[in-house]
N, C-alpha and C positions, 0 to 999 in steps of 0.2 A: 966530927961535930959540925952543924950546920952553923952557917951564922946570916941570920936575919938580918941586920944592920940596925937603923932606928925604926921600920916597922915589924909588925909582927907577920906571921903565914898568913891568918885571917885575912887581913887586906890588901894580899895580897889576890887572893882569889874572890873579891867583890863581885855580887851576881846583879848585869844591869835592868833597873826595873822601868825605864821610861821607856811611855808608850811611843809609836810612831805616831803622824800625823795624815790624816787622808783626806781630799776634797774632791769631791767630785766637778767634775769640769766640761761634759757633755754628758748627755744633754742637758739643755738650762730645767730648770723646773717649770710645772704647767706646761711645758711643751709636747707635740703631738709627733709620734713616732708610728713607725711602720718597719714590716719586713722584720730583717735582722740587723739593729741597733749599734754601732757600733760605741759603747761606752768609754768613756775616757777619767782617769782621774787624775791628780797629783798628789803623789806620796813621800814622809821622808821621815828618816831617823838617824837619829844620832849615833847611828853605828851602821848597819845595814838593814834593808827591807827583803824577809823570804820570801811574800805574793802578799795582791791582794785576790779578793774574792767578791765575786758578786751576791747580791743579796735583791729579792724580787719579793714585796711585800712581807715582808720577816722572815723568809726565807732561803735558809743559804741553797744556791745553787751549783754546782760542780762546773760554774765557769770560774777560771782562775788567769791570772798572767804573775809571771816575775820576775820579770824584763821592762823595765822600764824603755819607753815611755810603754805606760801600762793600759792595755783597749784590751774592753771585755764583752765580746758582742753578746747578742741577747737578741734567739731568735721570739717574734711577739706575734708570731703566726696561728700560735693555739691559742689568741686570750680576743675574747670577743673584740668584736670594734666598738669602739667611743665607750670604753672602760678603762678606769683610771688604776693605776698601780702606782706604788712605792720604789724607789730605786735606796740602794746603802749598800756600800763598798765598806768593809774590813780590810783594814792593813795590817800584815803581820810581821815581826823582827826576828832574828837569829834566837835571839833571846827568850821568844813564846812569848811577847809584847803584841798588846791586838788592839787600833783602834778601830774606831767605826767612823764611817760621813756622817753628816747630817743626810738624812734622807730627803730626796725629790720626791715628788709629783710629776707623773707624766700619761698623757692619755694614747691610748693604741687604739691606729687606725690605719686598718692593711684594704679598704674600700679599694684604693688605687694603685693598688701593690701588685696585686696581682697581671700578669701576660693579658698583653691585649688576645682578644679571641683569633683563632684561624679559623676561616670557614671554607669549604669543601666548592669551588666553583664549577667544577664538572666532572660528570663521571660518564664514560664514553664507551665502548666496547666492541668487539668483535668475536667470531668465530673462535678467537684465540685468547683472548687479553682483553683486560679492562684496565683501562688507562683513570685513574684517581689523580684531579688537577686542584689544588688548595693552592689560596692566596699568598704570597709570604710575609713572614712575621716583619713587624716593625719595632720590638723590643731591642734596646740596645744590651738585656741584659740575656739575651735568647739562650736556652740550653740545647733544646731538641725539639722534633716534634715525633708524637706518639698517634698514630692509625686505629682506630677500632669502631668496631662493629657489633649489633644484636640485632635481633631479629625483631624486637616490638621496637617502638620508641620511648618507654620508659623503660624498659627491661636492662638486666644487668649488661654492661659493655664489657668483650672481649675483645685483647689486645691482638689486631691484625698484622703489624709487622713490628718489628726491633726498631730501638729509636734513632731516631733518625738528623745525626749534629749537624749538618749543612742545611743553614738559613736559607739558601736558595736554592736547596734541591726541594721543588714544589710538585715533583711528580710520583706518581708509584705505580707501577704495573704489578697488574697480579693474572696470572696464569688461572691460579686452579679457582674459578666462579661460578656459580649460575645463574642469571641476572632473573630466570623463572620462578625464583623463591624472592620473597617477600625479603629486604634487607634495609636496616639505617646504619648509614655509616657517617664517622666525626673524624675530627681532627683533636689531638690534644697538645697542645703546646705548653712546654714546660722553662722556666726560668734559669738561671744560677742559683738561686735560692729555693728551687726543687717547690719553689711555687708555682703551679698550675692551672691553665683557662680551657674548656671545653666549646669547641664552636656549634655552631647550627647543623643539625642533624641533615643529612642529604639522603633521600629515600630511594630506593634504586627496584623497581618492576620493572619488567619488559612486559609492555601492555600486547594485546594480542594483534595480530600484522589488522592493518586498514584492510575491511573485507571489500573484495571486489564488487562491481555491478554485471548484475545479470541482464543479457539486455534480451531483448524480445525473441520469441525460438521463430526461425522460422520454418515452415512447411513445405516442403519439394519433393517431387517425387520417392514418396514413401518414405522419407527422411528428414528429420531435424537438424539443423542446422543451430546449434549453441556457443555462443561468442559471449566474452566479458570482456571488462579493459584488466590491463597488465597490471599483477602485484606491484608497490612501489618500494616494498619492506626488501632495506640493504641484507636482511638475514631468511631471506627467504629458499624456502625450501623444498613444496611442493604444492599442485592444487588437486583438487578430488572434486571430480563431478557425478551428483547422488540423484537418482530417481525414483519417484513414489508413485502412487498410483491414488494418493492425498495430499489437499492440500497443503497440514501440517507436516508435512514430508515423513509422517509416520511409514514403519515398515520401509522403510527407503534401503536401495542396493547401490553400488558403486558400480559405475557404468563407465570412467574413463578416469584416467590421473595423468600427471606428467611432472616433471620437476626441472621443466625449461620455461622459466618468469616469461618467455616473448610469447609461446605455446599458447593462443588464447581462443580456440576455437575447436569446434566438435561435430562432426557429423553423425549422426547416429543411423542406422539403416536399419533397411526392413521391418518397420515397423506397422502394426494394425493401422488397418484405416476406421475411422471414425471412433478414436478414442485420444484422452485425455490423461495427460503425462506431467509430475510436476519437478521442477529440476531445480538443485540447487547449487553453490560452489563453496567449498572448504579451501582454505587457503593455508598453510601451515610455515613456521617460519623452524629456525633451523635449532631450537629448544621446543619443539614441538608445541608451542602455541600455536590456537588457529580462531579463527574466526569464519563466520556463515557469512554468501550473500544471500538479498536477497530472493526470495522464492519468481518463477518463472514458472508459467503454463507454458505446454508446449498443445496443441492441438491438431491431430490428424484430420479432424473434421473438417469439410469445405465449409464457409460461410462469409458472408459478404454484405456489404448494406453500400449500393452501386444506383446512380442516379441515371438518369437518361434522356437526353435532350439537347437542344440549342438556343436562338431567344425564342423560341418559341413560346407558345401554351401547351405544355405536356401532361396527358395523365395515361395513370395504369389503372386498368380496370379488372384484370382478370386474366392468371397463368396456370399453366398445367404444365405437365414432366413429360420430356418426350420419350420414345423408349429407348435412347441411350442415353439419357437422363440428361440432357440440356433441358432450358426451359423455353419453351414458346410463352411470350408477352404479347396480350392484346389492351390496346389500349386507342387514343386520338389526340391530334394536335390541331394547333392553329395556331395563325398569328397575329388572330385579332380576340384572342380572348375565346366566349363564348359562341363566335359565329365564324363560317368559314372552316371547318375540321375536317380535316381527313383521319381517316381511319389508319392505325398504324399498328403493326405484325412485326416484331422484333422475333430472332433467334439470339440467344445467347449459351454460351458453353456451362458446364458446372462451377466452373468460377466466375460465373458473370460478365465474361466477354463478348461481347457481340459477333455473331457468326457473320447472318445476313439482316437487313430491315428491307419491310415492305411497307411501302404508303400506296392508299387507295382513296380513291377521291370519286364518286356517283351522282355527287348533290351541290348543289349551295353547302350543307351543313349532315355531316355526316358524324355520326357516334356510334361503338360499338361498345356492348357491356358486358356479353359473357362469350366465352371461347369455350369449345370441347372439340377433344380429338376423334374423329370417326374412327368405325373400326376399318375400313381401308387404309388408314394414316394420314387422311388430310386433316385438314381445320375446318370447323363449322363457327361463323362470328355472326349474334345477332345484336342489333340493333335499331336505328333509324336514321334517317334520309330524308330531306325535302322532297317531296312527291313530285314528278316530272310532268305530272298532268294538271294538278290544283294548286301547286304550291303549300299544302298542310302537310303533315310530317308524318310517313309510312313508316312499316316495321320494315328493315334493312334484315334481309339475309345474306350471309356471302362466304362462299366455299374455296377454298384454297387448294391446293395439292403440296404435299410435304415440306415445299419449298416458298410456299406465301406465294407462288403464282396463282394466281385466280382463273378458278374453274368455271363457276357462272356465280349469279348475281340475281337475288327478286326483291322486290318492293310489295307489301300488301297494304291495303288498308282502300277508304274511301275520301270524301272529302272533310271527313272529321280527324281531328288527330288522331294516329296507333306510332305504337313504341312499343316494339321488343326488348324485355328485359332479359330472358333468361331462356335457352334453348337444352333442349337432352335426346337426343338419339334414343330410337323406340326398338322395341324387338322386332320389327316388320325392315327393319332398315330406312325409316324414315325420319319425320323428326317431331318436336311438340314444342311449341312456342308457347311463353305466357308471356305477358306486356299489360297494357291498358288500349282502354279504346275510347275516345267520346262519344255520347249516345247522341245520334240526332236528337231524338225526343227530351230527353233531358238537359241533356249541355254538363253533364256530369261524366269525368269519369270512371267505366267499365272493368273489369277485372276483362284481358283479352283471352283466348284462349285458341290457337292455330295450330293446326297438323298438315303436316307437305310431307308427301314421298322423300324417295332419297334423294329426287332430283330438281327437288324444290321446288314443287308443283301443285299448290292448295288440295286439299282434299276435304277439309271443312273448319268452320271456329265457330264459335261461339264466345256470345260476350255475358257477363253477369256483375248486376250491381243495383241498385235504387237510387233513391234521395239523399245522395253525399257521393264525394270522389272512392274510386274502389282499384285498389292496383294489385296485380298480379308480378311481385317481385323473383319468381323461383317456382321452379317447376321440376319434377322428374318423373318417370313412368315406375308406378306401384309393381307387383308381381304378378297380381292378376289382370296386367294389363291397361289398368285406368289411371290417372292421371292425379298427382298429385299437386296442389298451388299451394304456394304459400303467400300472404302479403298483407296489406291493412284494406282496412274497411270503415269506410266511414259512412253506411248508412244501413247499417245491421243495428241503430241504436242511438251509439255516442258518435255524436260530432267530432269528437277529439279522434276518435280511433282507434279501433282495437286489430291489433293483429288475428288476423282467421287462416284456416288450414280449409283446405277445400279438395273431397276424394269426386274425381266422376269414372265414368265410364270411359270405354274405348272410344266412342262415338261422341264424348265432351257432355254427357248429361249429368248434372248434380244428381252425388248422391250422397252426400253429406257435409256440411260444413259445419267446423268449431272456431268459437269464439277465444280471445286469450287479451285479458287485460282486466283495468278497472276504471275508477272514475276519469283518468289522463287520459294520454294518448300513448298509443304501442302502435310499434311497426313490426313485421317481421320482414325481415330482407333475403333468410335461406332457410332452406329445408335438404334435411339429406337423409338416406336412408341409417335404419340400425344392425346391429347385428340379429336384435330378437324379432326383427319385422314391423319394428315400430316405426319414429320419425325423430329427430332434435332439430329443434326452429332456434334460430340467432337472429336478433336485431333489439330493439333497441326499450324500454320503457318508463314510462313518468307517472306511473299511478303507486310503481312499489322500491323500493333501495333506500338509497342515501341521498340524490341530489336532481338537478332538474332531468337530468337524462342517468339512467344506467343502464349497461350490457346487461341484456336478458334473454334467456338460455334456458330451453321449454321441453323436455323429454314428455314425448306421448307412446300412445301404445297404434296396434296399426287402426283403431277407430277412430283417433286423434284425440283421445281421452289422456288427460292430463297425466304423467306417472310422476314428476314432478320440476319446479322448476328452479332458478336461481339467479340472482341479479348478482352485479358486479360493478362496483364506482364509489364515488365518494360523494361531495360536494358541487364538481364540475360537471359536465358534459362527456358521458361516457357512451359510445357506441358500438356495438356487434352488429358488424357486417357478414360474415359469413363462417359457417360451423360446421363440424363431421367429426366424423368418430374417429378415434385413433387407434392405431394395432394394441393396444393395452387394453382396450375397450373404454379409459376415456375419452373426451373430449376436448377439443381445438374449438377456441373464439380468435378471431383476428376483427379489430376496428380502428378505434383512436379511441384518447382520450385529453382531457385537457385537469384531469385530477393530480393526476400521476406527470412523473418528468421532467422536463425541464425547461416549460414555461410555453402555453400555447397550446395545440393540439401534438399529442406525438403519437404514431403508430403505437399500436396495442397485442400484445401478444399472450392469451390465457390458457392455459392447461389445468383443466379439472379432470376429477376422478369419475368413476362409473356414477355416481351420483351428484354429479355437479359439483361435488364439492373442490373448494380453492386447494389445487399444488402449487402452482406458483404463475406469477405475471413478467413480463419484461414491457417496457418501452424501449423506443429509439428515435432518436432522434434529439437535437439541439434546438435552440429558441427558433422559432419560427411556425411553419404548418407542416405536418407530417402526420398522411393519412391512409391509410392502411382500407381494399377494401373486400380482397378477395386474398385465400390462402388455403395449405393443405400440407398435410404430411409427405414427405419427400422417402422416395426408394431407401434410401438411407437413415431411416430415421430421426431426421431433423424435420423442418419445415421451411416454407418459401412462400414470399408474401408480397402484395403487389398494390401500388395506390400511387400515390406525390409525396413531392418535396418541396416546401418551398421556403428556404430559409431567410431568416430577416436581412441577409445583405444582398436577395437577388429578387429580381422585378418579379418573374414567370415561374411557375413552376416546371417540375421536371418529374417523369417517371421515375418511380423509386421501385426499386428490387431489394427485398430482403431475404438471403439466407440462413438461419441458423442454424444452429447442434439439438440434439435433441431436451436438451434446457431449454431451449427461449434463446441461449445466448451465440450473437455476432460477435461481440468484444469480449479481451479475457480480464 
């Protein structure tokens, strides 16, 4: 039998129903939190407490403690910023007794919660390895930092290396890269609280190597010579030297390479003469990027634009090709200007060096204007001279031997003025002078017109002309023997003047002259033959073009009947000096002009087609005077051109020699 004493079993086994007590104690309410919270409360009961539990806007959450003193962290990392929640801790007893807190009020705000950023300070590389240099963290709550990369820079990021826990390991090398593809790479640095900042994206190209400079080719015997200056690119790899036969370096072939960065020069051999080559340089570094220099002419052609003088007064008046193709220069100096000249006979080589020079001296005042080579091989130069008998001013002829030594020497004329312009070797072996003459009677002058054996010995002239000045600029002997003039006329009409052609006989009897112009004035200054036995006249007119003077260029038939003509200029002052036919069966104008260039008069250089029409022009020459006034196709198919220089920073002029390619062009 049991015995209960004075209570009974019942209360003995009494079941406790008081609740426990819970207050919360961090954070205060209205207060502003971040990260992960650590919550605090105080709890108690009259017997024991099993946990409490946390509670996040009415709802419970599976954070628990129960172990006093009781922290209930609360990560606040997924709940917007400056959003307010609820906080309320349940307490619980052995018993299944559960109070509640009163609930807070607290606002979340992770703004500054978050890892300061790492950003990427340099990315470096080599042949082997790229060296990744990032800032280091200043988070005292630092976890690691994480590497990644994509290829855009919004595009998804891929993790480049495992994470990485030492704060001041700020380096990463990476072996396998290709800096040739396009890449952005970051840093991501991560907290203890597995909260994360992403830095400033770092873009990594390898641009393509600094292209070298191509500098000027030069020309030497039968060889190019190509130089640049030295790659500077630390990954450098090779250079490629390309040649075209265009200027776009189309069709271009690989002509020399080398993969020695000091390597910087090129001879090329055996190359065509008179032709044009275009080179360029590839440069490549050691990811096979390259880049082009620029383009470079190379020129097998001779050509030159070479002056000739001292203080003198120098001009060129007229060159021809010798037959080993140097050129003989006829032209006169002084050094008082217009008075006092000697006549002066340069030799120079095909590059325009001077061989030998002759000066000749007959008169007080001596000028010579056209030069032709006999066919024995000397020099014939006509001119004028102060007369040794009257002091008026005779035609100067004067013959040379190969070498500019002087063979003999005549003067013609009377006591009125004569001037040789322009002389031509006859089929008899003699020669035909035309010039001017003053008429006694009139006081006007004459178109001249003189024929001398070979050894410069009159044989008869004849003069023609009326009431106005009449000059005979150019002459040569037709096929059937008679004589062709070319020049102005001023008294066939207009005062002003018209250019006329004039055929006569062997014996200098007119047998027909034409007229060429309009209401202005025209000159003609040369005549030369054609291929179909007709004539083309050059010089200069103001009745038809563009401006107060243009080049005008007169194709006749052999009666000197018009076939057609063509002016050439703009605005300024443009003249044609002298014309002939070119081996294509166009035509060559050489003058000046002051339209075209580069301020002033500049030499003139024109190439039209069978029909006068424009292929193309060049000038030359810089600010000053530069005058162009005799010229011709050269054995090589360029041309060479002869007249002054006188540029704005020098007192006197200087003979100028001009050779070019068969473009127009001296400069490339």
């Amino acid at each position: 039998m049991i015995f209960c004493g004075f209570y009974s079993c019942e209360d003995s086994e009494k079941t406790d129903t008081t609740n426990p007590s819970v207050v919360i104690t961090y954070p205060f309410t209205l207060s502003v939190v971040s990260e992960i919270v650590q919550i605090t409360c105080a709890a108690t009961d009259n017997d024991s407490l099993k946990k409490v539990t946390l509670w996040i806007n009415g709802i419970e959450t599976n954070v628990v403690d129960s172990i006093a003193p009781y922290v209930l962290p609360w990560n606040t990392i997924s709940y917007p910023d400056s959003s307010s929640h609820s906080i309320t801790i349940t307490a619980h007893d052995m018993s299944g007794n559960i109070a509640m807190s009163s609930p807070i009020q607290v606002l979340v705000d992770n703004r500054t919660a978050f890892p300061n950023p790492v950003n990427i300070s340099s990315i470096t590389y080599t042949e082997s390895e790229m060296i990744i240099k990032i800032n280091q963290s200043i988070d005292n709550d630092f976890k690691g930092y994480l590497y990644l990369y994509s290829e855009i820079e919004n595009g998804e990021k891929y993790l480049l290396s495992d994470t990485n826990f030492v704060q001041k390991d700020t380096i990463l090398t990476l072996t396998n890269f290709n800096p040739s593809v396009p890449r952005w790479y970051w840093v991501k640095v991560v907290d203890i609280h597995d909260l994360s900042t992403v830095g400033d994206g770092y873009y990594v190209l390898d641009i393509n190597p600094e292209p070298v400079k191509l500098n000027p080719i030069k020309y030497e015997d039968n060889s190019f010579t190509i130089s640049w200056n030295s790659s500077s690119e630390s990954d450098f790899s090779s250079y490629a030297v390309f040649e075209s036969q265009y200027p776009d370096m189309k069709d271009s072939i690989l002509v020399y390479d080398s993969i020695d960065r000091l390597d910087t020069s090129f001879t090329h051999n055996s190359l065509e003469n008179n032709v044009y080559k275009y080179y360029q340089i590839m440069v490549k570094d050691y990811w096979q990027l390259f880049s082009l220099s620029n383009i470079k002419i190379g020129s097998s052609w001779t050509r030159f634009f070479k002056s000739y003088g001292d203080q003198n007064f120098d001009y060129g008046r007229s060159v021809l090709q010798a037959e080993n193709e140097d050129y003989i220069m006829l032209g006169y100096n002084s050094a008082l200007g217009n008075s006092a000249n000697n006549i002066s006979l340069k030799r120079v080589n095909v590059e325009g060096d001077l061989i030998w020079e002759q000066d000749m001296n007959f008169s007080q005042t001596d000028k010579a204007y056209d030069l032709i080579r006999c066919t024995d091989g000397s020099y014939l130069m006509v001119g004028q001279r102060t007369s040794s008998s009257d002091g008026s001013s005779d035609v100067s002829l004067i013959k040379t031997n190969s070498f500019g030594i002087l063979e003999w020497d005549f003067e013609y004329g009377d006591e009125q003025d004569d001037i040789g312009y322009s002389v031509h070797q006859t089929f008899d072996g003699g020669f035909i002078i035309c010039g001017s003459t003053v008429s006694p009677n009139t006081g006007f002058n004459y178109v001249y017109l003189l024929k001398v054996n070979s050894n410069g010995l009159e044989e008869w002239s004849e003069s023609y002309g009326g009431e106005g000045d009449d000059y005979g600029n150019s002459v040569l002997q037709d096929l059937d023997g008679g004589y062709i003039v070319a020049g102005v006329s001023r008294s066939s009409g207009d005062p002003n003047g018209n250019g006329f052609l004039m055929k006569t006989d062997t014996d200098g009897n007119k047998i027909w002259s034409k007229s060429y112009g309009g209401n202005s004035a025209e000159i003609i200054y040369d005549v030369n033959s054609t291929s179909d036995g007709g004539f083309i006249l050059t010089g200069h007119t103001n009745s038809y073009g563009n401006g107060a003077n243009d080049a005008y260029l007169i194709k006749v038939n052999s009666n000197g009947e018009t076939e057609w003509s063509q002016t050439f200029g703009a605005s300024g002052t443009d003249y044609g000096r002298s014309g002939s036919q070119t081996v294509d069966g166009g035509y060559l104008i050489t003058g000046y002009s002051d339209s075209f260039g580069d301020g002033g008069f500049d030499a003139w250089w024109i190439k039209v087609d069978p029909n006068g029409n424009l292929e193309r022009d060049k000038t030359y020459g810089e600010s000053g005077d530069n005058r162009v006034f005799s010229g011709h196709q050269t054995s090589d198919g360029g041309y060479i051109m002869i007249g002054y220089t006188k540029p704005e920073t020098q007192n006197n002029p200087d003979i100028l020699l001009i050779k070019t390619d068969s473009q127009g062009r001296v400069f490339d």
